[in-house]
VEXSEMAR-131062 format. One record per residue: residue number from 1; residue in one letter; x, y, z negated of N, C-alpha, C in turn. Coordinates in Angstrom, 3 decimals. Atoms other than C-alpha are relative to their C-alpha. Layout:
REM residues N
LOTI   k r     n_c1     n_c2     n_c3    ca_c1    ca_c2    ca_c3     c_c1     c_c2     c_c3
LOTI NUM A        X        Y        Z        X        Y        Z        X        Y        Z
...
REM end
This chain:
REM residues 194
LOTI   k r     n_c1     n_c2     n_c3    ca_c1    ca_c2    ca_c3     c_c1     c_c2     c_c3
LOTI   1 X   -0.514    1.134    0.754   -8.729   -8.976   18.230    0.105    0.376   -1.461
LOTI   2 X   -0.294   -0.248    1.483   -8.816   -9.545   14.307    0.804   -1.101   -0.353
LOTI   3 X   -1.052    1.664    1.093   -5.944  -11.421   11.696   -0.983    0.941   -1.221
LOTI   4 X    0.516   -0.548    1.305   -7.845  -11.106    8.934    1.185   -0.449   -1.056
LOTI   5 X   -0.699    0.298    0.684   -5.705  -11.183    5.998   -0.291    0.330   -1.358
LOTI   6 X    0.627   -0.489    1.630   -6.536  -11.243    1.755    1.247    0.433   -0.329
LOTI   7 X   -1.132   -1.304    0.139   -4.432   -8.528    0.099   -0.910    0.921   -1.089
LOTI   8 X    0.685   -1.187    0.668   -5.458   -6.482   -3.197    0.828    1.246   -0.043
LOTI   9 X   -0.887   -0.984   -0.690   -4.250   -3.460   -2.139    0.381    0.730   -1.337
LOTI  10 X   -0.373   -0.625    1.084   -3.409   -2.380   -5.499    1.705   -0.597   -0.565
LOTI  11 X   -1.362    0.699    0.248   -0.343   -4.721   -5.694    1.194    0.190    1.436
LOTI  12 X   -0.852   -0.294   -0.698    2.578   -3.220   -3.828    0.877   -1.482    1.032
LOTI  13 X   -0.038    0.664   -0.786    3.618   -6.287   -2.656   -0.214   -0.797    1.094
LOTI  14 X    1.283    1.074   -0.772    0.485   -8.303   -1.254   -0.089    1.601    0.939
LOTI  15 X    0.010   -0.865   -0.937    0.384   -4.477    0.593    0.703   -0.141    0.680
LOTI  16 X   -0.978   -0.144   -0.839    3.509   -4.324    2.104    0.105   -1.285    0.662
LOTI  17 X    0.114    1.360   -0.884    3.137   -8.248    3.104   -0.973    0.166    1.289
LOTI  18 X    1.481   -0.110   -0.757   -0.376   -7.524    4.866    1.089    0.775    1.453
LOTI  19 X   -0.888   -0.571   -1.266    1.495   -4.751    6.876    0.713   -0.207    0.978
LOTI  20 X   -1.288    1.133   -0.927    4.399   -6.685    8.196   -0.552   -0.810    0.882
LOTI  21 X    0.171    1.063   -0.620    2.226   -9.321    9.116   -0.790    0.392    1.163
LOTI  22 X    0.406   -0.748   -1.094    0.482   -7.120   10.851    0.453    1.010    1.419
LOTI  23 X   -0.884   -0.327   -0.716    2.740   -5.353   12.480    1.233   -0.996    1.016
LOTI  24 X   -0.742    1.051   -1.122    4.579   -8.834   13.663   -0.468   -0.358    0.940
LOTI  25 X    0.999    0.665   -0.343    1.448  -10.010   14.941   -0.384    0.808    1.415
LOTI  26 X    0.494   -0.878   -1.286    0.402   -6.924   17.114    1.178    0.947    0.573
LOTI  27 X   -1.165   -1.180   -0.855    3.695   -4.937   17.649    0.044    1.074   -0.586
LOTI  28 X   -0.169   -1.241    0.581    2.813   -1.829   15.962   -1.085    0.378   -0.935
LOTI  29 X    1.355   -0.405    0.535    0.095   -0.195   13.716   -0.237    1.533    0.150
LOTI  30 X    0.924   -1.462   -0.692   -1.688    2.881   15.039   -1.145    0.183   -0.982
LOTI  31 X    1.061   -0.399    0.904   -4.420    2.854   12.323   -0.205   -0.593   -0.744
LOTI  32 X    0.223    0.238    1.325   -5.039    2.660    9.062   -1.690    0.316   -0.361
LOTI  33 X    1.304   -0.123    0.470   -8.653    2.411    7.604   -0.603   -0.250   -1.583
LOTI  34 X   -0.100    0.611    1.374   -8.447    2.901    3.652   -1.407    0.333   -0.935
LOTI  35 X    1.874   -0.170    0.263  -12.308    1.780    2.710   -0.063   -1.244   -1.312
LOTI  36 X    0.397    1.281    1.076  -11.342   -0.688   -0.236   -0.318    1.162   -1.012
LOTI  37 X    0.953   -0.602    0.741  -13.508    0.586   -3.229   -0.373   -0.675   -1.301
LOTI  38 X    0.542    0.690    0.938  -14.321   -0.087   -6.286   -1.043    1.280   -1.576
LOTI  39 X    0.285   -0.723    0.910  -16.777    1.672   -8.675   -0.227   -0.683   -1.786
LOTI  40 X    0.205    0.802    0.917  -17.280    1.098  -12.591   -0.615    1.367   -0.992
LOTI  41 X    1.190   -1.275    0.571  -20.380    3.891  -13.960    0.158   -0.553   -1.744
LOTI  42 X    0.367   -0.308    1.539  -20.053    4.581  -17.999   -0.002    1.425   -0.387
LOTI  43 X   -0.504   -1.402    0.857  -19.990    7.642  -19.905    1.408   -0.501   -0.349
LOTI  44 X   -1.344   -0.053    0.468  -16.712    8.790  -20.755    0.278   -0.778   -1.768
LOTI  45 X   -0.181   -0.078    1.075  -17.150    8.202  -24.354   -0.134   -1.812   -0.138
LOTI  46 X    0.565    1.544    0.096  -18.399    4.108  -23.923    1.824   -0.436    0.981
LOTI  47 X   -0.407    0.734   -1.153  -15.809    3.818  -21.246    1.444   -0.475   -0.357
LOTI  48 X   -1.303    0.863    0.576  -12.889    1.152  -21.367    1.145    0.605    0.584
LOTI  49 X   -1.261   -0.363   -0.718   -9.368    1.935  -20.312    0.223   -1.109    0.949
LOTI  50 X    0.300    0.732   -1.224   -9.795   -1.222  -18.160   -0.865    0.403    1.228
LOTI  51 X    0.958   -0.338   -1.035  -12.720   -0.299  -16.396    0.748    1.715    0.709
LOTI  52 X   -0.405   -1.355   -0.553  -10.864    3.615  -15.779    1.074   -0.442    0.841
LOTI  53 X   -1.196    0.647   -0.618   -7.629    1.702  -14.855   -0.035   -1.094    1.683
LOTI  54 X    0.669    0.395   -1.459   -9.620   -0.602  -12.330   -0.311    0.919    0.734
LOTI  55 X    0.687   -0.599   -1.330  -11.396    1.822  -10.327    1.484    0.886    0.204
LOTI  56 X   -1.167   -1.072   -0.718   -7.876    3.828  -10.297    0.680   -0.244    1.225
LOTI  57 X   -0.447    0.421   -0.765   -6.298    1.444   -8.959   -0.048   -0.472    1.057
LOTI  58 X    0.363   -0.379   -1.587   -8.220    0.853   -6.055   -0.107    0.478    0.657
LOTI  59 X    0.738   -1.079   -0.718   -9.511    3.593   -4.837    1.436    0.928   -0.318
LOTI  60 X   -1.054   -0.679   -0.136   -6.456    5.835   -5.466    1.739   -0.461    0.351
LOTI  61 X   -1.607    1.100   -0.092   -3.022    3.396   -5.883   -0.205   -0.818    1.314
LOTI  62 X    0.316    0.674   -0.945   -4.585    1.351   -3.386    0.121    0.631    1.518
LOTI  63 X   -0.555   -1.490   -0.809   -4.602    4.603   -1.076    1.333    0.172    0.372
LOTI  64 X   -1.631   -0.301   -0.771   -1.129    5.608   -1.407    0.756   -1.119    0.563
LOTI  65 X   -0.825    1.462   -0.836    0.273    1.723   -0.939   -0.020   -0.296    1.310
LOTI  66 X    0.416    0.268   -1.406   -1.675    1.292    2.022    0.738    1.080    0.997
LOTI  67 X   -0.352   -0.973   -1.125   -0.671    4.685    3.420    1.733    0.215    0.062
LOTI  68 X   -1.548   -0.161   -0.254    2.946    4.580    2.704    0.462   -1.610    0.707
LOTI  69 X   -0.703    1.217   -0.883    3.552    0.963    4.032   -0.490    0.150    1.612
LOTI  70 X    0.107   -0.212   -1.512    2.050    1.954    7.471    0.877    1.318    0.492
LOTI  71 X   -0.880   -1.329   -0.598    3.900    5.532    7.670    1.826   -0.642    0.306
LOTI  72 X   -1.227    0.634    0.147    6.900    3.083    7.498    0.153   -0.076    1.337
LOTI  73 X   -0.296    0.032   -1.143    6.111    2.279   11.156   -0.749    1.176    0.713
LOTI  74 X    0.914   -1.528   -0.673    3.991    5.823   11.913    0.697    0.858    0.935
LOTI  75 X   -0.810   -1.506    0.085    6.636    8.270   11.164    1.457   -0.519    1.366
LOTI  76 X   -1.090   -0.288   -1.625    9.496    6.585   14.100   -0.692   -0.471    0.932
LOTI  77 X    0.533    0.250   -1.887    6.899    5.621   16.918   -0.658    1.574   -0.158
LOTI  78 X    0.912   -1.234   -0.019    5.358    9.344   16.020   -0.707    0.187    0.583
LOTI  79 X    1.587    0.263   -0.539    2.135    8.201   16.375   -0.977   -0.689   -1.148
LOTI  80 X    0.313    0.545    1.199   -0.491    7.124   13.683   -1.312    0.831   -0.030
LOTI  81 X    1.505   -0.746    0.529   -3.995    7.884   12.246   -0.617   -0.941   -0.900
LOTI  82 X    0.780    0.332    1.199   -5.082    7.528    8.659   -1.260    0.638   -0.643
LOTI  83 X    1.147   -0.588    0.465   -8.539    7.725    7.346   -0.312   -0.419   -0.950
LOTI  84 X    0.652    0.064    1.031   -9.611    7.800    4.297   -1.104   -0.054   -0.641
LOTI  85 X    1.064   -0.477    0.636  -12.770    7.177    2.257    0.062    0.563   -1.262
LOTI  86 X   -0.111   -0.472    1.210  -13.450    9.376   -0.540   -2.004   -0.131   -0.197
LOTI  87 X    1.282    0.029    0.231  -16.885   10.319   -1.531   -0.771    1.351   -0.286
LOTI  88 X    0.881   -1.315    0.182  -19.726   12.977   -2.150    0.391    0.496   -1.442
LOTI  89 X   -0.270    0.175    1.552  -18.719   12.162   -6.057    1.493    0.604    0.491
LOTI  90 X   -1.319   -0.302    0.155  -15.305   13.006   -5.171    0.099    1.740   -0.237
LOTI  91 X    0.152   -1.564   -0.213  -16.670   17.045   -4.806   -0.969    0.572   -0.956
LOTI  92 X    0.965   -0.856    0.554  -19.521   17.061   -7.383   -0.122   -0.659   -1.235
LOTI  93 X    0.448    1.375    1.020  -20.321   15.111  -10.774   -1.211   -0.358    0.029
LOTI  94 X    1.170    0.133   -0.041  -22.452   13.232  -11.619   -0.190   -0.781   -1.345
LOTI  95 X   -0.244    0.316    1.751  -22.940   11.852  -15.915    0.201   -1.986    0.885
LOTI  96 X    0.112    1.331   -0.024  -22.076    8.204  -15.922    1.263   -0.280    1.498
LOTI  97 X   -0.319    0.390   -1.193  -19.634    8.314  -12.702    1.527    1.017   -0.394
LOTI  98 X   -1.095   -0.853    0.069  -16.459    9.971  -14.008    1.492   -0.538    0.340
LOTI  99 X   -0.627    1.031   -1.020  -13.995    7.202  -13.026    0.165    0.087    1.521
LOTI 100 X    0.629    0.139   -1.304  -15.260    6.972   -9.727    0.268    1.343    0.415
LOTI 101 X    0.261   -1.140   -0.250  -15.844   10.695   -9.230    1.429    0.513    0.377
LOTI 102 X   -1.425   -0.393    0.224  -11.859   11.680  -10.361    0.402   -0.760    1.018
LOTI 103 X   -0.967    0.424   -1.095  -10.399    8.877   -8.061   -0.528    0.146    1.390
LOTI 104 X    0.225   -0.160   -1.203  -12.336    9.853   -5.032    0.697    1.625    0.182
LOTI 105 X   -0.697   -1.373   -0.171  -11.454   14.012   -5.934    1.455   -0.055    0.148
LOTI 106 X   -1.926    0.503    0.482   -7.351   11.970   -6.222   -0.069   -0.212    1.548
LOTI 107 X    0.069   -0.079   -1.079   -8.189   11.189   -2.923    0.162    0.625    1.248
LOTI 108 X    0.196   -1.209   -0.697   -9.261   13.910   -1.086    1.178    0.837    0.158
LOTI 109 X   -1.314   -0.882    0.631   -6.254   16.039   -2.998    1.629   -1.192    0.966
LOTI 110 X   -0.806    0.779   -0.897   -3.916   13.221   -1.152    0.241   -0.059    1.398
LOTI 111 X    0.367   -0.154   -1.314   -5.283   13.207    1.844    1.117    0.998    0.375
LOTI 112 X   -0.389   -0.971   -0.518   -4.418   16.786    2.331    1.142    0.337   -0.317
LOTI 113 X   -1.739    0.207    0.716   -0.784   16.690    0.522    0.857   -0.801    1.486
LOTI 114 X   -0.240    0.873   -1.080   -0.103   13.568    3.136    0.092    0.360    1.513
LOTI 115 X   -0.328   -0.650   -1.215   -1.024   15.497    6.169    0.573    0.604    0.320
LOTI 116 X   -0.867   -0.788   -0.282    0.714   18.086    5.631    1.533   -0.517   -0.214
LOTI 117 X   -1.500    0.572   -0.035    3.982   15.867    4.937    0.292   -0.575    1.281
LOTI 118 X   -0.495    0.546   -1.250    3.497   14.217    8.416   -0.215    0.259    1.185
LOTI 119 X    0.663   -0.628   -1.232    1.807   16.462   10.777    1.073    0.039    1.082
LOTI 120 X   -1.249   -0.156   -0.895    5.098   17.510   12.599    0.382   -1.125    0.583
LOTI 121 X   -0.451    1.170   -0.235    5.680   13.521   13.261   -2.083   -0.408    0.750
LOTI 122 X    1.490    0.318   -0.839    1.600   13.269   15.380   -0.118   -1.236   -1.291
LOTI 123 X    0.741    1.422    0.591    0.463   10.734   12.434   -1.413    1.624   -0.798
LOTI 124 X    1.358   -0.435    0.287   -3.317   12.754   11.484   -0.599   -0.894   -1.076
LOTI 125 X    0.650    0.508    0.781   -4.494   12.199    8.424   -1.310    0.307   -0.638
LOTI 126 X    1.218   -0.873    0.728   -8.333   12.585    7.084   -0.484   -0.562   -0.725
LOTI 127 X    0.830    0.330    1.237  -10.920   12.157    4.510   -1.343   -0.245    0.531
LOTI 128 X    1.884    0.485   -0.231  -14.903   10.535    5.220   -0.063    0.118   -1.581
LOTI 129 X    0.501    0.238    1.969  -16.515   11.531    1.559   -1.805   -0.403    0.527
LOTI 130 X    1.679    0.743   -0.414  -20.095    9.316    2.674   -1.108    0.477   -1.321
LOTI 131 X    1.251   -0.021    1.428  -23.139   10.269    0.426   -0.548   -1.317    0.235
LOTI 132 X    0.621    1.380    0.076  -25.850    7.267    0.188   -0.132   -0.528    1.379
LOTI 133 X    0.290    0.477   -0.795  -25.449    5.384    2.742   -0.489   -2.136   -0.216
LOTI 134 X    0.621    0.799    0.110  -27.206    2.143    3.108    0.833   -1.825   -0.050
LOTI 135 X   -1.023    0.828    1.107  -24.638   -0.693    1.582   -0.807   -0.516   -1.011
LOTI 136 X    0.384    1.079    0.907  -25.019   -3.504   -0.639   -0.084    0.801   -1.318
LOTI 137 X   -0.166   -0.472    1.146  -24.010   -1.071   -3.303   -1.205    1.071   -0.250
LOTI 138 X    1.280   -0.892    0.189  -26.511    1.411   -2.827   -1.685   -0.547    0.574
LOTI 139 X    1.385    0.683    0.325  -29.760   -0.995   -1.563   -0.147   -0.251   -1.117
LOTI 140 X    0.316    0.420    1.889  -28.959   -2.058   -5.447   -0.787    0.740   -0.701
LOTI 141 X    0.719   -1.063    1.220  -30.017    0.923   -6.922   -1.937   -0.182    0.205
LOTI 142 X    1.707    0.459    1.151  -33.789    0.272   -8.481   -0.744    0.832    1.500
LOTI 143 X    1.057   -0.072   -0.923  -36.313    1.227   -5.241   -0.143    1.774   -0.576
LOTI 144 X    0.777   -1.405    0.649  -37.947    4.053   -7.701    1.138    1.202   -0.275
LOTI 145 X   -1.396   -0.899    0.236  -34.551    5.496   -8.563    0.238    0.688    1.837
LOTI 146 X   -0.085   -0.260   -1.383  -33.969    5.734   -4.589   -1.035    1.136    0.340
LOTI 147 X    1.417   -0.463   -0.771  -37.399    7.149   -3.566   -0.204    1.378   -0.875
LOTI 148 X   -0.348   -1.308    1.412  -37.488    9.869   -6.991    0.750    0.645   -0.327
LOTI 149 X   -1.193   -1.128    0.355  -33.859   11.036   -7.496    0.564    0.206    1.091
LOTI 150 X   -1.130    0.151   -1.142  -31.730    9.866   -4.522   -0.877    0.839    1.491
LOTI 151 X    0.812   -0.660   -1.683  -34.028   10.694   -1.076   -0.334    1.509   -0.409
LOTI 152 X    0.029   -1.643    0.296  -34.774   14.189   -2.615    0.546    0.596    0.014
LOTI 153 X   -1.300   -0.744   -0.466  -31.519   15.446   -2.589    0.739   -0.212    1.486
LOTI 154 X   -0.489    0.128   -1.574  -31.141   14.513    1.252   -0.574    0.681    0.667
LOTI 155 X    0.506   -0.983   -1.063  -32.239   17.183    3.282   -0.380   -0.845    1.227
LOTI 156 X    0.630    1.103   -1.300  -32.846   14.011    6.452   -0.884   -0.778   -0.255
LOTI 157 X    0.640    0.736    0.556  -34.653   12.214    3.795    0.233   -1.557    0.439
LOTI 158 X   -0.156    1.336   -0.408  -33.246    9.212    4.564    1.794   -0.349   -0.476
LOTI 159 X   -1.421    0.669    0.679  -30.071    6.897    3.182    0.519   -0.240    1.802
LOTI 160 X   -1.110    0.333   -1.255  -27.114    6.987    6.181    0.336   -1.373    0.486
LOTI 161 X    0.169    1.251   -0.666  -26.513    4.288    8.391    1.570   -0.407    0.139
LOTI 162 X   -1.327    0.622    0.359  -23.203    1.995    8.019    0.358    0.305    1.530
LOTI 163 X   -0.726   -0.047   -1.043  -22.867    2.591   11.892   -0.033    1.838    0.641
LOTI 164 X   -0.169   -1.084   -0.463  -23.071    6.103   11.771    1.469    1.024   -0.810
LOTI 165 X   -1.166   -0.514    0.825  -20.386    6.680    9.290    1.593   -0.879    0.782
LOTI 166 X   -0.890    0.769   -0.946  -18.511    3.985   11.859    0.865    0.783    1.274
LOTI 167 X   -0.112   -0.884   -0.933  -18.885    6.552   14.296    0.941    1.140   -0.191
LOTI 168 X   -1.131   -1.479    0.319  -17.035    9.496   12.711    0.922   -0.673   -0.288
LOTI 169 X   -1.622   -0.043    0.224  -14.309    6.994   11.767    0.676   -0.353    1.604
LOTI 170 X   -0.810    0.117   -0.689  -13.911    5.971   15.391   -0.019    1.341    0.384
LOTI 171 X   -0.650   -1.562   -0.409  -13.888    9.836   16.197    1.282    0.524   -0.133
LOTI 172 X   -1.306   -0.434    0.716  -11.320   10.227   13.905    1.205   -0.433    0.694
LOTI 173 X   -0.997    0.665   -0.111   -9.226    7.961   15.200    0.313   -0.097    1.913
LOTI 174 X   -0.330   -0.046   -2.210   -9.380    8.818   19.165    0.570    1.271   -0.175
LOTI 175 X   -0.926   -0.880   -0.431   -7.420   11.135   20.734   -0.525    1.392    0.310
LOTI 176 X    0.836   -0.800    0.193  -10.372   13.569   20.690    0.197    0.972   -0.986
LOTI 177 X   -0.232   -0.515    1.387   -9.756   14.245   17.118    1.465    0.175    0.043
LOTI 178 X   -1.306   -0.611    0.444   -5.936   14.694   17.875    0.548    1.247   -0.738
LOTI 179 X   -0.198   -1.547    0.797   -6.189   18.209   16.288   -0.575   -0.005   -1.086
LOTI 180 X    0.495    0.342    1.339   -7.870   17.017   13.132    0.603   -0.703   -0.918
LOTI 181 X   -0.767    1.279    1.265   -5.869   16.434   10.131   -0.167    0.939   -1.180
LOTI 182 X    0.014   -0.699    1.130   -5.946   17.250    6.634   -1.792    0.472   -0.532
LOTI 183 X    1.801   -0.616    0.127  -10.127   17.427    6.686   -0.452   -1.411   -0.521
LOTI 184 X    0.760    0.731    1.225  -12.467   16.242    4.064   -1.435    0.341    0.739
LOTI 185 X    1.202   -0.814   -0.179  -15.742   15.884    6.233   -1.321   -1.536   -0.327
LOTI 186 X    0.970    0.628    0.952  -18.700   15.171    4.491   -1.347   -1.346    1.030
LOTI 187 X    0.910    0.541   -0.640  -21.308   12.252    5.820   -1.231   -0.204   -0.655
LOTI 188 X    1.143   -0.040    1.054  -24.350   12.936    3.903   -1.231    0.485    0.129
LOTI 189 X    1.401    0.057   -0.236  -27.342   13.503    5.706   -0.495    1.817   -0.176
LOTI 190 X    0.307   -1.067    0.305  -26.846   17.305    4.216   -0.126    0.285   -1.702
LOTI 191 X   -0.269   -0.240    1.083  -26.584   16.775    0.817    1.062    0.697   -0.825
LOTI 192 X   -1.121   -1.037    0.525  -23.641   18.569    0.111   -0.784    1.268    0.094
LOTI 193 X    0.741   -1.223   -0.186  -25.838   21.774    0.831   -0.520    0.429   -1.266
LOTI 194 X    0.608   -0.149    0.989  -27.404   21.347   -2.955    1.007    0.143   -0.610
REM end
């Protein structure tokens, strides 16, 4: 079953509403899935304090809101599992992606802070950092750009599949992975290897 519900997770309130309603709705929340995103590519030197301030606030503020209004009901049923997306950028640079890059490495650095604040209470917290996987955001990029810069640095030669990065989050989140927390693992075809 889905409640879908709109919520910019950057506003502490419209978060903590979502939660509730979610939590009235189904009884409890057992998982968290924090995949809202937002990128905004300049050089540092062009780049606005809007555009740095946007991607912060999604991808990092958006993070902790989400993860502290569910530990609200985590930490007394002591039970819970948060996953995080970060990114390949979050571990490497790349010119034009420094925004982006910092709040996925804010990420990661959270992640593992977070787990270790709630391990003792069974809530498991991890990190997915996805390289190119095959998304609206990355079919965008220019064909020739893909085929010349991007597929060359993939050791599978091939852009990742939205249901294979699906796969490691339901891993994450079964009882399989109960001994996995505090891990940053990479989905990238092998590109982290360069």
């Amino acid at each position: 079953k889905a409640l879908p519900v709109t919520c910019d997770v950057s506003n502490t309130g419209q978060v903590n509403s979502m939660v509730e309603t979610a939590f009235k709705h189904f009884g409890r929340v057992d998982i968290l899935i924090n995949n809202a995103g937002r990128a905004r590519g300049n050089l540092v030197a062009r780049m606005t304090d809007e555009d740095w301030d946007t991607v912060f606030a999604t991808n990092v503020r958006g993070t902790f809101l989400c993860s502290r209004a569910v530990l609200q009901h985590m930490i007394p049923q002591k039970s819970g599992v948060i996953v995080n997306t970060a990114s390949g950028l979050g571990m490497r640079s790349l010119a034009g992606a420094s925004a982006y890059g910092a709040s996925k490495a804010a990420v990661i650095h959270f992640t593992q802070t977070l787990a270790l604040e709630v391990a003792r209470k069974n809530v498991t917290i991890n990190t997915i950092s996805p390289g190119y996987i095959g998304t609206k955001m990355v079919t965008a990029i220019p064909t020739e750009i893909l085929e010349t810069k991007i597929l060359p640095q993939i050791p599978v030669n091939r852009l990742g599949k939205p249901d294979e990065v699906a796969g490691l989050i339901i891993y994450l989140c079964s009882e399989e992975a109960a001994f996995v927390t505090g891990a940053n693992i990479s989905i990238n075809g092998g590109q982290h290897m360069y």
